[in-house]
PyMOL Python script that loads the backbone (N, CA, C, O; Angstrom):
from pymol import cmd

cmd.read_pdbstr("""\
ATOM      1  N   UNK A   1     427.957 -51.112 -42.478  1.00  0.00           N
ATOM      2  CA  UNK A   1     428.038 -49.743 -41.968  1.00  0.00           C
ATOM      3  C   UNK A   1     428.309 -49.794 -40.465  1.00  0.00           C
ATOM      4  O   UNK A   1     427.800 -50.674 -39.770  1.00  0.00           O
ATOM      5  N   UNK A   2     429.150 -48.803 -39.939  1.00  0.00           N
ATOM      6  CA  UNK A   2     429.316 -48.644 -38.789  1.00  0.00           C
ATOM      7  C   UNK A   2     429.104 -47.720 -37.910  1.00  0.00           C
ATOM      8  O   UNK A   2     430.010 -47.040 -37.428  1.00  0.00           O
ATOM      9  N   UNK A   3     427.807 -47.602 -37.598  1.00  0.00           N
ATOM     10  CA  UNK A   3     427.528 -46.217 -37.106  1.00  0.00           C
ATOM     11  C   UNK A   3     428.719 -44.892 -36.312  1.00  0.00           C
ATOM     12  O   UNK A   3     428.728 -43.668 -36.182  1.00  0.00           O
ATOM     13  N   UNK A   4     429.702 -46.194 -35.903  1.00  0.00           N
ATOM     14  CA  UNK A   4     430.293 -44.658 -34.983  1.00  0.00           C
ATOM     15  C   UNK A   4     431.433 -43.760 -35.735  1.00  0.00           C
ATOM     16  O   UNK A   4     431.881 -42.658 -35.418  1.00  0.00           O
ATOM     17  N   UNK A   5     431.729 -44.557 -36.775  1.00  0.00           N
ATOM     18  CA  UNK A   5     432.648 -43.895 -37.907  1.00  0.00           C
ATOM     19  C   UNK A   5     432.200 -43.375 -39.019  1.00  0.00           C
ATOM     20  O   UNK A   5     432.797 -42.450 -39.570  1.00  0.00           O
ATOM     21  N   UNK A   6     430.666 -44.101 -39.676  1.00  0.00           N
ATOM     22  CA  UNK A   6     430.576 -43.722 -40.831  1.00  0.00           C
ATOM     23  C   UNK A   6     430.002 -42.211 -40.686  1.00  0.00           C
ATOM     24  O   UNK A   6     430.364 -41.285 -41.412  1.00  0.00           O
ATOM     25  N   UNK A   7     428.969 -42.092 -39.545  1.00  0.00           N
ATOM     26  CA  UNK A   7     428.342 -41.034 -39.179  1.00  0.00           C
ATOM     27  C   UNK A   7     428.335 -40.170 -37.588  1.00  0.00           C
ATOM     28  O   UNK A   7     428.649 -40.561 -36.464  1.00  0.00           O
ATOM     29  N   UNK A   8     427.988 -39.265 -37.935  1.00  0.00           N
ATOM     30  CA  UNK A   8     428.828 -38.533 -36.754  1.00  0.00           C
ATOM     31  C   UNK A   8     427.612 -36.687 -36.827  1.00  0.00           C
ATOM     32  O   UNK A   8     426.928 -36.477 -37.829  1.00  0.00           O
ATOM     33  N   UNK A   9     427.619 -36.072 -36.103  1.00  0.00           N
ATOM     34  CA  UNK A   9     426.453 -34.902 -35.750  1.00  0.00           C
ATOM     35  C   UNK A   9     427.839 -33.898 -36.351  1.00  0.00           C
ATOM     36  O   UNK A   9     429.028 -33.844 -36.038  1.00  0.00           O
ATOM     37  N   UNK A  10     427.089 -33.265 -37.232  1.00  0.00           N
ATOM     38  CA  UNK A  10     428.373 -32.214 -37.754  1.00  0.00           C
ATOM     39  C   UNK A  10     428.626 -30.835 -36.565  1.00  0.00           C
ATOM     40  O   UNK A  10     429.421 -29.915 -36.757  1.00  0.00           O
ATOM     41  N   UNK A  11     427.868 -30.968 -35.524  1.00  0.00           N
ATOM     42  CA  UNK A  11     428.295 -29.921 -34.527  1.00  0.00           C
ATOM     43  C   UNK A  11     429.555 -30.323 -33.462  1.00  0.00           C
ATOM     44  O   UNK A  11     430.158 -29.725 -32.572  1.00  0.00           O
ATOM     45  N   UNK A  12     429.593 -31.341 -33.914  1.00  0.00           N
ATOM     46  CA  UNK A  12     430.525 -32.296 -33.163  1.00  0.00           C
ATOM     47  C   UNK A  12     432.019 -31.458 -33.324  1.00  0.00           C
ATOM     48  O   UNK A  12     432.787 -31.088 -32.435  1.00  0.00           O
ATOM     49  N   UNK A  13     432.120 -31.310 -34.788  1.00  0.00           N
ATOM     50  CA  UNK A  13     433.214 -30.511 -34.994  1.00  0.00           C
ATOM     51  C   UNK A  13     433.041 -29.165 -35.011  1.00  0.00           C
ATOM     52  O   UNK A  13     434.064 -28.527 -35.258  1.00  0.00           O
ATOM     53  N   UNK A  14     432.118 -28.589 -34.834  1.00  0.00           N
ATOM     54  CA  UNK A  14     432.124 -27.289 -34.482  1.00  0.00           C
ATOM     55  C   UNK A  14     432.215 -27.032 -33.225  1.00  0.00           C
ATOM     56  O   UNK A  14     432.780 -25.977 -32.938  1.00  0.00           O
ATOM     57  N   UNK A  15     431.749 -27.816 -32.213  1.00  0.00           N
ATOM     58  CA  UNK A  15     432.053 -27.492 -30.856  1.00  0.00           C
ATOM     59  C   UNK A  15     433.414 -27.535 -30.651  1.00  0.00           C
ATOM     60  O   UNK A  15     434.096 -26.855 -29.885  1.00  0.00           O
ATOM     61  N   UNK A  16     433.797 -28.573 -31.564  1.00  0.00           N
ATOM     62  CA  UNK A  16     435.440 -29.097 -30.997  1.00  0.00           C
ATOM     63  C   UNK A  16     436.430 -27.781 -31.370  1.00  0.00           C
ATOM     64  O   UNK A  16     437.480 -27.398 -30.853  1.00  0.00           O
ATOM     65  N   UNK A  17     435.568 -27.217 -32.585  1.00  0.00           N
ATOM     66  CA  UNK A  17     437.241 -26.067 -33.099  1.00  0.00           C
ATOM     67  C   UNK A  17     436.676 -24.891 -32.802  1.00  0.00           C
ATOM     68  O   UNK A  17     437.196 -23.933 -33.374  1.00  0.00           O
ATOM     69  N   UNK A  18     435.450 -24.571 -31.832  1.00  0.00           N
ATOM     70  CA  UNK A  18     435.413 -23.674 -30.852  1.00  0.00           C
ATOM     71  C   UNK A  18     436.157 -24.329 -29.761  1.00  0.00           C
ATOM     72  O   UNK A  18     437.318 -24.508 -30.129  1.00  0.00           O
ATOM     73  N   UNK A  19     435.996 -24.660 -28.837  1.00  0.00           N
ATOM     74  CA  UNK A  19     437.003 -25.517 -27.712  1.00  0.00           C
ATOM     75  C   UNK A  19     438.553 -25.012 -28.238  1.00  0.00           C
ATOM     76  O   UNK A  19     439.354 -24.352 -27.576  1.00  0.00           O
ATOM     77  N   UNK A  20     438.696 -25.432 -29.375  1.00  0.00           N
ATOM     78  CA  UNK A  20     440.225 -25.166 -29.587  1.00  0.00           C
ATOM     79  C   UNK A  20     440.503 -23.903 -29.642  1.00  0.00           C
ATOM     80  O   UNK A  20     441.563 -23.469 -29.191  1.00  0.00           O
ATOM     81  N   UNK A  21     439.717 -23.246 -30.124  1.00  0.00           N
ATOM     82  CA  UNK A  21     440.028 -21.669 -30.232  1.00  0.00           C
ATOM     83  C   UNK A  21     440.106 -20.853 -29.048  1.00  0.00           C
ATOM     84  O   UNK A  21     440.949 -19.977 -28.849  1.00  0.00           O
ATOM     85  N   UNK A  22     438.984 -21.265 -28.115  1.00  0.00           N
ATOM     86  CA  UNK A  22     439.202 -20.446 -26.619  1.00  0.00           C
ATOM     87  C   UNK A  22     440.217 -21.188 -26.233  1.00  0.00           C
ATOM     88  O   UNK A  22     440.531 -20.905 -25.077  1.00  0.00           O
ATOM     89  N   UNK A  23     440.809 -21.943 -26.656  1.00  0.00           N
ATOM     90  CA  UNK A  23     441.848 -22.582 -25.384  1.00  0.00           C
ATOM     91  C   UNK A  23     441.701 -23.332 -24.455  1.00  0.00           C
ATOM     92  O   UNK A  23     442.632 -23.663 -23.721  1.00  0.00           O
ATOM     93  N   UNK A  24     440.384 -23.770 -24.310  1.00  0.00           N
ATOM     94  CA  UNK A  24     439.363 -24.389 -23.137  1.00  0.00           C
ATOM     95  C   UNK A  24     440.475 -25.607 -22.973  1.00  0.00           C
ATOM     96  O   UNK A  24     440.967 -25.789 -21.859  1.00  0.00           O
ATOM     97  N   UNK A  25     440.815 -26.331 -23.946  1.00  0.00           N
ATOM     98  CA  UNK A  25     441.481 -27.952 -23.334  1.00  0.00           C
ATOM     99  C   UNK A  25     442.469 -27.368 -22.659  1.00  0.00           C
ATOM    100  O   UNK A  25     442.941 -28.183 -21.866  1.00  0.00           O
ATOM    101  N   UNK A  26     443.184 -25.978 -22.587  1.00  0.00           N
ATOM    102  CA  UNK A  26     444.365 -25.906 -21.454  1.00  0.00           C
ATOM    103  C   UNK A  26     444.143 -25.835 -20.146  1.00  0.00           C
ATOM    104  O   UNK A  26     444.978 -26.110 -19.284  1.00  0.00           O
ATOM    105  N   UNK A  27     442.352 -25.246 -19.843  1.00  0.00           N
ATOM    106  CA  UNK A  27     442.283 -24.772 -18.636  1.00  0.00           C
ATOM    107  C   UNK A  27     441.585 -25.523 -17.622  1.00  0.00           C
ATOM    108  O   UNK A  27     441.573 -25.376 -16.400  1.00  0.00           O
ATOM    109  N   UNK A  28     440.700 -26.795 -18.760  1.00  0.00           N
ATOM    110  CA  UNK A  28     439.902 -27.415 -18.095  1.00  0.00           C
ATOM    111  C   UNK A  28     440.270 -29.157 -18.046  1.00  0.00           C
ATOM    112  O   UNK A  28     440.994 -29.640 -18.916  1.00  0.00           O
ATOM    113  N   UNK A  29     439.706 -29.983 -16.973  1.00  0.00           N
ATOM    114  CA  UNK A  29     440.260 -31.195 -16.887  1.00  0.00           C
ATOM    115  C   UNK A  29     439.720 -31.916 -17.841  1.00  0.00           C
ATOM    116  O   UNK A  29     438.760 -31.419 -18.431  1.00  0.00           O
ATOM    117  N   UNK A  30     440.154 -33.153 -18.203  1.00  0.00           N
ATOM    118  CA  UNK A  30     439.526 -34.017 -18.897  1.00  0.00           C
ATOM    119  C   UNK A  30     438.318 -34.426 -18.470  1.00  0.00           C
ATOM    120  O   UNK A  30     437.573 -34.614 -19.432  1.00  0.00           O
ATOM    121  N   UNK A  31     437.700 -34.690 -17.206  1.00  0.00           N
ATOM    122  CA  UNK A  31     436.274 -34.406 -16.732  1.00  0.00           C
ATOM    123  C   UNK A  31     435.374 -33.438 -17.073  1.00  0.00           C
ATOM    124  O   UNK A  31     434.186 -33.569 -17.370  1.00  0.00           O
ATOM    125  N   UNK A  32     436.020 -32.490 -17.007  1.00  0.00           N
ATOM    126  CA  UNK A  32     435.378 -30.943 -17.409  1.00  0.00           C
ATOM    127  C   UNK A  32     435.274 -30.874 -18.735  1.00  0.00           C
ATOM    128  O   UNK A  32     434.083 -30.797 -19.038  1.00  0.00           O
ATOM    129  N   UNK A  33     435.734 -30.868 -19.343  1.00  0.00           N
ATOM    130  CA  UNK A  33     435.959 -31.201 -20.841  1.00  0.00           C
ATOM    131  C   UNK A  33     435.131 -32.316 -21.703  1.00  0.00           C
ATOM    132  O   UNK A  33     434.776 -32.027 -22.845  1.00  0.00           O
ATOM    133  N   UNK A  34     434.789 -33.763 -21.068  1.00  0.00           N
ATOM    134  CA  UNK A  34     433.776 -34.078 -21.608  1.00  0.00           C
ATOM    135  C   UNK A  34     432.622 -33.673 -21.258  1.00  0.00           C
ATOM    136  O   UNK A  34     431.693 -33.596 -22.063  1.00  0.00           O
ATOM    137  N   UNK A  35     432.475 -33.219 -19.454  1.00  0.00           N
ATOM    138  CA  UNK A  35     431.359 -32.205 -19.471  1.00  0.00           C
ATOM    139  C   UNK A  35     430.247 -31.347 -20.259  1.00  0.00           C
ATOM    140  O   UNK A  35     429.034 -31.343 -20.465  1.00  0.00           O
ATOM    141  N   UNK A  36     431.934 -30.303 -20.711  1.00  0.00           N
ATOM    142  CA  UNK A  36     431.543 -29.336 -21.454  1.00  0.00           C
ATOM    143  C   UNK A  36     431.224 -29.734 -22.837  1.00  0.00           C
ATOM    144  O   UNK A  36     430.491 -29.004 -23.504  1.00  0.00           O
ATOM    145  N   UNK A  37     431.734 -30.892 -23.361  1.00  0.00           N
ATOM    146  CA  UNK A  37     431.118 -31.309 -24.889  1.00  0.00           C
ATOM    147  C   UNK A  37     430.134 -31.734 -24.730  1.00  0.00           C
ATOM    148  O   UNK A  37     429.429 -31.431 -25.693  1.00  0.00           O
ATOM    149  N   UNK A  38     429.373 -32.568 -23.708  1.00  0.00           N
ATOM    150  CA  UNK A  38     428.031 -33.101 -23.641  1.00  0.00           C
ATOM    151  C   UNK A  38     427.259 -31.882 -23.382  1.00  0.00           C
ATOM    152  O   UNK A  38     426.256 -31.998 -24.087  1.00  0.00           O
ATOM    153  N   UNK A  39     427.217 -31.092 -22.925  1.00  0.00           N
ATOM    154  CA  UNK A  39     426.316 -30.235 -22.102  1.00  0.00           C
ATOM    155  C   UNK A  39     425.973 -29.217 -23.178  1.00  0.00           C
ATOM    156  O   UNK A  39     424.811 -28.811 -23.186  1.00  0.00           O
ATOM    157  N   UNK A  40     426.896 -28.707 -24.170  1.00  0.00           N
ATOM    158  CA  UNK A  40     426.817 -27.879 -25.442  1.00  0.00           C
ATOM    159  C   UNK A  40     426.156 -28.128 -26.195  1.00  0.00           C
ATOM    160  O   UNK A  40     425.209 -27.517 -26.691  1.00  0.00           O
ATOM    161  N   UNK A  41     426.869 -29.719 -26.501  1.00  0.00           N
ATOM    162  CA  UNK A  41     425.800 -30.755 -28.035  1.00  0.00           C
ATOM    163  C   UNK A  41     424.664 -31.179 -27.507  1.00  0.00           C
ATOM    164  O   UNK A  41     423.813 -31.746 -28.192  1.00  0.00           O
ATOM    165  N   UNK A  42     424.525 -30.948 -26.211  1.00  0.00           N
ATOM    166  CA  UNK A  42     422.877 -31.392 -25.562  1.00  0.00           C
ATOM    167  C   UNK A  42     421.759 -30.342 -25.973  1.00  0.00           C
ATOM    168  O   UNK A  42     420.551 -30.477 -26.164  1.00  0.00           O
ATOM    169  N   UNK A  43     422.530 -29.347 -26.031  1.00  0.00           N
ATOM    170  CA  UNK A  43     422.040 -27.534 -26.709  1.00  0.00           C
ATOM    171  C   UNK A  43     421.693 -26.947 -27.847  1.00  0.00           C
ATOM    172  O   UNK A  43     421.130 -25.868 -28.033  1.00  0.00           O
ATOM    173  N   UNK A  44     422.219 -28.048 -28.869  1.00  0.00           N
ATOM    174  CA  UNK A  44     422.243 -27.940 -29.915  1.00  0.00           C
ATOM    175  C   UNK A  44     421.671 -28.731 -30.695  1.00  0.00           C
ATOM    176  O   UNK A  44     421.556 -29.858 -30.212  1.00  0.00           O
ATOM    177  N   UNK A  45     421.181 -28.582 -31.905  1.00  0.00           N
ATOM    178  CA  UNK A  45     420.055 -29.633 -32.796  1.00  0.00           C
ATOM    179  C   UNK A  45     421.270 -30.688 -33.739  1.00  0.00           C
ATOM    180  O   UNK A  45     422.258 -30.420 -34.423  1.00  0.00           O
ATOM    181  N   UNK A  46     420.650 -31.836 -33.383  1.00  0.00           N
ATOM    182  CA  UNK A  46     421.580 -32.845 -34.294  1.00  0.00           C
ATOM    183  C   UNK A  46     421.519 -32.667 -35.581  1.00  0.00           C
ATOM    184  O   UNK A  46     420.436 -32.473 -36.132  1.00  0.00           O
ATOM    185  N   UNK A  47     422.353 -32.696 -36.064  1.00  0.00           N
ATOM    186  CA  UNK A  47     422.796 -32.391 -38.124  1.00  0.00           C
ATOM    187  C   UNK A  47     423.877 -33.611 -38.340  1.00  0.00           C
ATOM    188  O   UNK A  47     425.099 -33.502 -38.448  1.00  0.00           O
ATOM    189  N   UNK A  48     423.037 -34.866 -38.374  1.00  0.00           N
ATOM    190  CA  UNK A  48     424.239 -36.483 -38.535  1.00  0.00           C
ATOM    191  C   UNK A  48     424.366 -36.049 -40.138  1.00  0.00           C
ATOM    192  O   UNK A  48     423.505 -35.504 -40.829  1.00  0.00           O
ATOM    193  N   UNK A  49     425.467 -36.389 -40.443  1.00  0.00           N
ATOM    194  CA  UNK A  49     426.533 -36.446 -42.010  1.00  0.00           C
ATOM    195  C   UNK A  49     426.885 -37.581 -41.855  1.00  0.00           C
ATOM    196  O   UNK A  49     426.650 -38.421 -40.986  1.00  0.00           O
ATOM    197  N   UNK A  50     427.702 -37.569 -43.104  1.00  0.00           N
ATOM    198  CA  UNK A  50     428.675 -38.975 -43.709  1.00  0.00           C
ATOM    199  C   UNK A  50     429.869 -38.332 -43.534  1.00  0.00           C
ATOM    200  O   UNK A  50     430.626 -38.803 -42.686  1.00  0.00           O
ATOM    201  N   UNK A  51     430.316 -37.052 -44.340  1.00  0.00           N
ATOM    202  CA  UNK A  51     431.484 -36.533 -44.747  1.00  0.00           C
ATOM    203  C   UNK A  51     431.167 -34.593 -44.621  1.00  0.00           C
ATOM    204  O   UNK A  51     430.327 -33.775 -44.997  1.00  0.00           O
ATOM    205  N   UNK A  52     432.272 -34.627 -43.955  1.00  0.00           N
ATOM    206  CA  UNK A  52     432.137 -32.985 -43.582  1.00  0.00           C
ATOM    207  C   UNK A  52     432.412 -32.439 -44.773  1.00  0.00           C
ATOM    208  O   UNK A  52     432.115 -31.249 -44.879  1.00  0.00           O
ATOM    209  N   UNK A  53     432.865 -32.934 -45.644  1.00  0.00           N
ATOM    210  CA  UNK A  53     433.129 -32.227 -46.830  1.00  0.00           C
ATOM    211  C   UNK A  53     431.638 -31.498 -47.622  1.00  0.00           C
ATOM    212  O   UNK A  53     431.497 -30.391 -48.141  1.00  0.00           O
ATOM    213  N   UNK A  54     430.573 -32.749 -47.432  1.00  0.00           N
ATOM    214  CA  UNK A  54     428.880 -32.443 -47.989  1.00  0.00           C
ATOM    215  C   UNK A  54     428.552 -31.178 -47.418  1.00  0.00           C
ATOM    216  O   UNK A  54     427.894 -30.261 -47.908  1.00  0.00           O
ATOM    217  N   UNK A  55     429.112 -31.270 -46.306  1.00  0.00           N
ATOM    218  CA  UNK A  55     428.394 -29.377 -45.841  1.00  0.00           C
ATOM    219  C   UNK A  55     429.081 -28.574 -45.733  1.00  0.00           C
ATOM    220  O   UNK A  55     428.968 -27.605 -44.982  1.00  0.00           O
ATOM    221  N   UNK A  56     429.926 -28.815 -46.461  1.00  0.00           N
ATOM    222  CA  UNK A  56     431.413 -27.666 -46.778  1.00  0.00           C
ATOM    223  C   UNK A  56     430.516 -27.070 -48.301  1.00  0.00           C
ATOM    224  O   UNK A  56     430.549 -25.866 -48.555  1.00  0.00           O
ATOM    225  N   UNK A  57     429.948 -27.793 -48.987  1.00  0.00           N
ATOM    226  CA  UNK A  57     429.444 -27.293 -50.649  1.00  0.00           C
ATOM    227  C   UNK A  57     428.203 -27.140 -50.383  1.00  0.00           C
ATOM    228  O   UNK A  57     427.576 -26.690 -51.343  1.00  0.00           O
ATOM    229  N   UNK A  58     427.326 -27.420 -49.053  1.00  0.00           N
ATOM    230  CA  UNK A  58     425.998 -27.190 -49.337  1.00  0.00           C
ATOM    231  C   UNK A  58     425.329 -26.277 -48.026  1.00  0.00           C
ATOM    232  O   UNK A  58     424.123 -26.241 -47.780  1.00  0.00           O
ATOM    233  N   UNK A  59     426.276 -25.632 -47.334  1.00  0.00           N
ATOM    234  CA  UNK A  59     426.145 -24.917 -46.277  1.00  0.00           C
ATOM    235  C   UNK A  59     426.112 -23.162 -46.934  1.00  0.00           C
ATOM    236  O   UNK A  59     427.037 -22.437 -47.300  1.00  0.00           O
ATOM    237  N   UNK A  60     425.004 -22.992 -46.887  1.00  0.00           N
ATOM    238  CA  UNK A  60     425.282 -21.175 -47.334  1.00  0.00           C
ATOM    239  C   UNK A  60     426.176 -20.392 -46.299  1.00  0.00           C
ATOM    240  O   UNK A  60     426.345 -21.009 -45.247  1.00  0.00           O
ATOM    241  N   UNK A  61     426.799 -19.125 -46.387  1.00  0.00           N
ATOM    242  CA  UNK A  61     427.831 -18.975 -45.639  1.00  0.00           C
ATOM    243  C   UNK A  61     426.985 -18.164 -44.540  1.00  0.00           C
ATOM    244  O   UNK A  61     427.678 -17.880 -43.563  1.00  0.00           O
ATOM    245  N   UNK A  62     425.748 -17.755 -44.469  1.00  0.00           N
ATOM    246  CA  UNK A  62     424.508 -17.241 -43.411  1.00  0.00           C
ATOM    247  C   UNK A  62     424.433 -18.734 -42.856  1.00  0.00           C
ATOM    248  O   UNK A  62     425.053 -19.139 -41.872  1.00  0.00           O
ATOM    249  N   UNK A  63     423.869 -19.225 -43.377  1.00  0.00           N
ATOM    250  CA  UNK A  63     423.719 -20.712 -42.140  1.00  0.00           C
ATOM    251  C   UNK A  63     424.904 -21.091 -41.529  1.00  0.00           C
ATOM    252  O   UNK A  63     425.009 -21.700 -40.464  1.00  0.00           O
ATOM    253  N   UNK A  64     425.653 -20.761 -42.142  1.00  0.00           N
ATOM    254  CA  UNK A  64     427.560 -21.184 -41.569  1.00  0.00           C
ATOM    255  C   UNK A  64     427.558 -20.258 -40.142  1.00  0.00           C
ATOM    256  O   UNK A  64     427.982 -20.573 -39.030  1.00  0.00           O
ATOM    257  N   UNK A  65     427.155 -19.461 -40.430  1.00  0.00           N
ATOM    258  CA  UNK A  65     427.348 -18.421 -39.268  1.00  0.00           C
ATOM    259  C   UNK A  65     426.916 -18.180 -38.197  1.00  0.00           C
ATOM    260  O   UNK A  65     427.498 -17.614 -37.271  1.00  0.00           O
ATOM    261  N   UNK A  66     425.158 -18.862 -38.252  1.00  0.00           N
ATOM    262  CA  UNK A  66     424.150 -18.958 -37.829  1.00  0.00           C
ATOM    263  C   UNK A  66     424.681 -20.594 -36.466  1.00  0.00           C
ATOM    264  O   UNK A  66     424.525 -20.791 -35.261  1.00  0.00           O
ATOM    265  N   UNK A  67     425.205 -21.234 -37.430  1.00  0.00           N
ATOM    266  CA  UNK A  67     425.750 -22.607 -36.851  1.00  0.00           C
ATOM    267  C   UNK A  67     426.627 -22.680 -35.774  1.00  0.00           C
ATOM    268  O   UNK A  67     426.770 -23.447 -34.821  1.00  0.00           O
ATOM    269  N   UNK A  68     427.334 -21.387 -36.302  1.00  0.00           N
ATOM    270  CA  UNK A  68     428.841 -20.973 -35.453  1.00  0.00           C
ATOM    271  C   UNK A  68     428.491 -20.343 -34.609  1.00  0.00           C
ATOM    272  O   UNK A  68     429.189 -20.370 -33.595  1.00  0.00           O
ATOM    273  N   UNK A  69     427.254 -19.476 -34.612  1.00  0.00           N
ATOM    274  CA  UNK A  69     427.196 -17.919 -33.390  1.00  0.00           C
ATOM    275  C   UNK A  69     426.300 -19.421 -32.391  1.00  0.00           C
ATOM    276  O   UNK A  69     426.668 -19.698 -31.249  1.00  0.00           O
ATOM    277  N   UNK A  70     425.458 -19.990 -32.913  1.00  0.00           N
ATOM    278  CA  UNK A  70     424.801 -21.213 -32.090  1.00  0.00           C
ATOM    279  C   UNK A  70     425.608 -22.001 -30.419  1.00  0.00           C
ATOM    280  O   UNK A  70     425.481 -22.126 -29.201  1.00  0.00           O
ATOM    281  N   UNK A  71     426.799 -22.461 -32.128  1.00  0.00           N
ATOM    282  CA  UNK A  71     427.988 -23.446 -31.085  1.00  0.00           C
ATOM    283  C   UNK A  71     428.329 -22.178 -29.822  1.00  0.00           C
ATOM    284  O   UNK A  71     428.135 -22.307 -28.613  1.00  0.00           O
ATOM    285  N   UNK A  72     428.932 -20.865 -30.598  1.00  0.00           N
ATOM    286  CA  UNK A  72     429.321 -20.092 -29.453  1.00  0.00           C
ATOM    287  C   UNK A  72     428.457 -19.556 -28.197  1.00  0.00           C
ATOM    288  O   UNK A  72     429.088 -18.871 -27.393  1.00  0.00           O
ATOM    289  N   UNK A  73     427.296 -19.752 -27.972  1.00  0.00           N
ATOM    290  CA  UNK A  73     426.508 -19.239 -27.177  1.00  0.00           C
ATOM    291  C   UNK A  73     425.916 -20.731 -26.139  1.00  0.00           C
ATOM    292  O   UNK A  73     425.425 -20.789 -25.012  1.00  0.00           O
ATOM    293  N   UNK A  74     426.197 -21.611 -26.995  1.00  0.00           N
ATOM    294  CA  UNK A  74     425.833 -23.049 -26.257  1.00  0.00           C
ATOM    295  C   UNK A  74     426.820 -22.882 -25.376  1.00  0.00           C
ATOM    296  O   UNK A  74     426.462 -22.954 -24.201  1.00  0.00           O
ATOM    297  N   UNK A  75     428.195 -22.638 -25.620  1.00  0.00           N
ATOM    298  CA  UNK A  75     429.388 -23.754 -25.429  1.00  0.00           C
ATOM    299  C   UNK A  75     429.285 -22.462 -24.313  1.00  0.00           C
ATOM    300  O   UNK A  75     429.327 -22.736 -23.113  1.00  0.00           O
ATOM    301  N   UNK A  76     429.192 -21.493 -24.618  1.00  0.00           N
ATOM    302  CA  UNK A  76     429.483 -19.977 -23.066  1.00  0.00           C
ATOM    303  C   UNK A  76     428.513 -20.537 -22.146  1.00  0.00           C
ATOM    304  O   UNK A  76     429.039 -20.673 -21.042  1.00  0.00           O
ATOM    305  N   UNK A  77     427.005 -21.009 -22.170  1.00  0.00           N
ATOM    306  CA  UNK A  77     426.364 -21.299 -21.047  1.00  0.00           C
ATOM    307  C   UNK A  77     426.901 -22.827 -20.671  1.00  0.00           C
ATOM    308  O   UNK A  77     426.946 -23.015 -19.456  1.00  0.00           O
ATOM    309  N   UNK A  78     427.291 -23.882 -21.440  1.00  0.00           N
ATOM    310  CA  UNK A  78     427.732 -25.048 -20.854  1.00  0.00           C
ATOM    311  C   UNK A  78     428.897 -24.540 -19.996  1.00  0.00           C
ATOM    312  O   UNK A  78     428.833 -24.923 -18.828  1.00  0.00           O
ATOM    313  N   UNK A  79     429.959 -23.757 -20.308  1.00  0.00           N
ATOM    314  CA  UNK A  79     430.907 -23.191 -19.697  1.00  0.00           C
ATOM    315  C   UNK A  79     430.968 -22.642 -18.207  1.00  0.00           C
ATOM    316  O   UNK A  79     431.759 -22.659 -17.264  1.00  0.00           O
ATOM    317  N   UNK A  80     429.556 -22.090 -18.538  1.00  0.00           N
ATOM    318  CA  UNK A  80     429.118 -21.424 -16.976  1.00  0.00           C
ATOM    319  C   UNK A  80     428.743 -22.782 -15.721  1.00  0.00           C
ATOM    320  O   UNK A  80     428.961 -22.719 -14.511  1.00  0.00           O
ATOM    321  N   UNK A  81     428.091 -24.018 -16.545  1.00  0.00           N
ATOM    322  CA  UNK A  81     427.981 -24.730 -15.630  1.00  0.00           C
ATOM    323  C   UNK A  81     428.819 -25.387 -15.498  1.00  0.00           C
ATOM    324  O   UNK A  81     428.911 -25.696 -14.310  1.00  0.00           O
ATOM    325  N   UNK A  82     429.782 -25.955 -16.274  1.00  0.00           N
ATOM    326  CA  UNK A  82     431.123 -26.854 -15.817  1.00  0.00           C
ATOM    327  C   UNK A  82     431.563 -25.985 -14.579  1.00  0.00           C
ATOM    328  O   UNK A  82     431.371 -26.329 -13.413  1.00  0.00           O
ATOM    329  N   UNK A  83     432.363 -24.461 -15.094  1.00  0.00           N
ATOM    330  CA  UNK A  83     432.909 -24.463 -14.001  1.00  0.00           C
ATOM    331  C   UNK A  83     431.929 -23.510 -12.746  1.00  0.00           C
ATOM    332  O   UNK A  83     432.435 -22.454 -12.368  1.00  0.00           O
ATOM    333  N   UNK A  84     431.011 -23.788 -12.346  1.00  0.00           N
ATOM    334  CA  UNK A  84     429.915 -23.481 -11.202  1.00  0.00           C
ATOM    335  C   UNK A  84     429.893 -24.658 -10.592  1.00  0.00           C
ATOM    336  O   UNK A  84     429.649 -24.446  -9.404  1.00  0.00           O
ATOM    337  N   UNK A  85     430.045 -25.982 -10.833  1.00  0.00           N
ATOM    338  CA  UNK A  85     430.156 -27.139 -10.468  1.00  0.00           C
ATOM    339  C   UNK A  85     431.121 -27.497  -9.137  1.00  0.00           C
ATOM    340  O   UNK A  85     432.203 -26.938  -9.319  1.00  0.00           O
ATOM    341  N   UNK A  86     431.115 -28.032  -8.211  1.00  0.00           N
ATOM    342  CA  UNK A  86     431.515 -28.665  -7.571  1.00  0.00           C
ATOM    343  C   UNK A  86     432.903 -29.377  -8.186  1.00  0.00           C
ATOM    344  O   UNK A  86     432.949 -30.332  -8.962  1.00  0.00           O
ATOM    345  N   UNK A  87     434.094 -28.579  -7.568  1.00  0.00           N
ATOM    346  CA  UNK A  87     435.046 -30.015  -8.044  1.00  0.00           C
ATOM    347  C   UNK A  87     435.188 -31.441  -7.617  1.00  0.00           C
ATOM    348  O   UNK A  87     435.372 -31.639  -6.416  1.00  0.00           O
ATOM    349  N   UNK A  88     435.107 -32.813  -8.709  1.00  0.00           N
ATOM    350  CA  UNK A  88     435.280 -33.825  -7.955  1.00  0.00           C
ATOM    351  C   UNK A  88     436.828 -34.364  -8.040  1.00  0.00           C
ATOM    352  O   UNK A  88     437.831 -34.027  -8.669  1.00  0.00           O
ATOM    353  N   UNK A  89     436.520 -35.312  -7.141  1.00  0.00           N
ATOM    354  CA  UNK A  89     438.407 -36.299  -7.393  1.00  0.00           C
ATOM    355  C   UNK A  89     437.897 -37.670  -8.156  1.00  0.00           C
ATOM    356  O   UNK A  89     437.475 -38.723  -7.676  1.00  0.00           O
ATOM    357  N   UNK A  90     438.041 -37.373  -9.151  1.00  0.00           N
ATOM    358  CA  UNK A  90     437.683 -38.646 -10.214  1.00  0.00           C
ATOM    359  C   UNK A  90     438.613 -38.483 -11.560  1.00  0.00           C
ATOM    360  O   UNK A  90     438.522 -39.300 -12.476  1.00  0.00           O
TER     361      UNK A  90
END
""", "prot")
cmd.dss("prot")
cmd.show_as("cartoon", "prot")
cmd.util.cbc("prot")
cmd.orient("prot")
C-alpha cells in the first residue's frame, strides 16, 4: 500500500472543484493557491477514502450538501487570509 495514492481526505476534491468553480486558479499565484488549499483543509474535518466512487453511493444528498456549504465557507475565510497577506517574491 501506498499511502499517497491509495488514500487521500475526500475534501481534497471538494475544495479543488470549489477552487475551480470560482475561478480562483486564474486570479491567484501558485503560492497563493497552495496557501489557500492548506488553510481551507486545515478547516475542515478529515474524511480519508480509497475511492471517491464509495461516497458517491454512501453519501446522503443532505450530507452532500452539508459537505459542500462546509468547503464553501472554509475556502471564503481561507480566501480572506491569502489575499490580506503580505505579497512575497518567492
Amino acid at each position: 500500500m501506498i499511502l499517497d495514492t491509495d488514500i487521500h481526505n475526500f475534501y481534497e476534491h471538494l475544495v479543488l472543484k470549489e477552487i475551480e468553480k470560482q475561478g480562483l486558479s486564474q486570479t491567484l499565484s501558485a503560492n497563493q493557491m497552495a496557501d489557500l488549499c492548506c488553510l481551507t483543509l486545515n478547516q475542515l474535518p478529515s474524511h480519508y477514502i480509497r475511492h471517491d466512487v464509495d461516497m458517491i453511493y454512501f453519501l446522503t444528498d443532505a450530507k452532500r450538501n452539508e459537505m459542500e456549504k462546509n468547503v464553501i465557507t472554509s475556502l471564503k475565510q481561507a480566501l480572506e487570509k491569502v489575499q490580506s497577506a503580505p505579497a512575497t517574491s518567492s
